[in-house]
N, C-alpha and C positions, 0 to 999 in steps of 0.2 A: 649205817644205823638201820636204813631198812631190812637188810638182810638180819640185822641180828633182832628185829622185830617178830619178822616173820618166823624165825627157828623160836623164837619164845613163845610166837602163835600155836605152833607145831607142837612144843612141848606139852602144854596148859592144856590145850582140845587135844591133844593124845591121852591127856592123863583124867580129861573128866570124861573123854568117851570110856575108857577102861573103868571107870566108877559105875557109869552109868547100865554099861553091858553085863558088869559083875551083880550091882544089884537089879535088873531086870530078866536075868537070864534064872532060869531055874534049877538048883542044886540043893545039894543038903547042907547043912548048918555049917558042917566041919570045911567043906568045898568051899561056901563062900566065906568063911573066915581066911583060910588060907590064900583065897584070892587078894580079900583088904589086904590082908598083910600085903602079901605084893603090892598090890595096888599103892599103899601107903608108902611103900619102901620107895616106890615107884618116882610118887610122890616128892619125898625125901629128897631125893635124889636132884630131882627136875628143877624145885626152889635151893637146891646147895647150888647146880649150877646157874641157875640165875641169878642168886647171891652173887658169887663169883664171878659174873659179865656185870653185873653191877656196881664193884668193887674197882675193878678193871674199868667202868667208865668214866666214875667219878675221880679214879687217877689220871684219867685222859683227859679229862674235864680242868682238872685242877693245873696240871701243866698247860693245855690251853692257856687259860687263864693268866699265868706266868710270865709264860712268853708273850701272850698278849700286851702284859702289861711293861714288860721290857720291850719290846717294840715302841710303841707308846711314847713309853719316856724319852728312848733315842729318838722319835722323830719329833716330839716336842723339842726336845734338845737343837738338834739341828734345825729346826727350822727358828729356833730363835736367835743361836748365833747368825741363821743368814738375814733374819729381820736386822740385826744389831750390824753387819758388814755393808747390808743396804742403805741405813739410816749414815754408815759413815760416809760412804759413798756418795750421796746425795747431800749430805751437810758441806762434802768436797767440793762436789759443782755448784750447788747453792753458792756457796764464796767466789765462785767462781763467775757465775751469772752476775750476782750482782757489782761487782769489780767491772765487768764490761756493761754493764747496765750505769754505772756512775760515770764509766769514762765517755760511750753515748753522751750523756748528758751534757758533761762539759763539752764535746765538741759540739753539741747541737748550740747550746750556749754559745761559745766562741762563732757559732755560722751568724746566728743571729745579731753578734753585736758587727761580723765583716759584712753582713748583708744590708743594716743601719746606715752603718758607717758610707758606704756603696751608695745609698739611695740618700743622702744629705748632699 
């Protein structure tokens, strides 16, 4: 981007130094008319091809954008089938913890009535 800055820099101050040398330079009527011309053509020319780096951006721009957003979507995508794989996952050992969290219990239960029982 900077390089195609600088050549539009190049352009623009090549074509208004050539303005300004044509009308500050001294000639007859007919000399500098036929300088504008050039100059104008000059001109012409410098904004068709800027137009055209322009055109060319905004197509660069616009596919950016595209793919941006196709990107985007796949990784939305993906990252919520693996929220959705982790939630099963976890609902898996969940059931699972607490299955050995109840069975704990009962034998904590059962120590406590052989430990009763022990000390009567």
């Amino acid at each position: 981007m900077n390089g195609k800055s600088f050549m539009y820099g190049i352009i623009v101050g090549g074509v208004i130094g050539s303005i300004t040398t044509l009308l500050t330079t001294p000639s007859s009527g007919k000399k500098i008319r036929d300088n504008l011309t050039v100059a104008q053509q000059n001109a012409k020319e410098s904004y068709q091809d800027i137009a055209g780096e322009g055109k060319v951006l905004a197509n660069d721009f616009k596919k950016a954008i595209t793919e941006s957003s196709n990107v985007i979507t796949s990784v939305a995508t993906d990252l919520k089938k693996s929220v959705q794989h982790w939630q099963n996952d976890a609902a898996h050992h969940r059931k699972n913890i607490e299955d050995k969290m109840e069975n704990i219990q009962k034998e904590l239960e059962e120590l406590e009535k052989t430990v009763k029982q022990n000390n009567l």
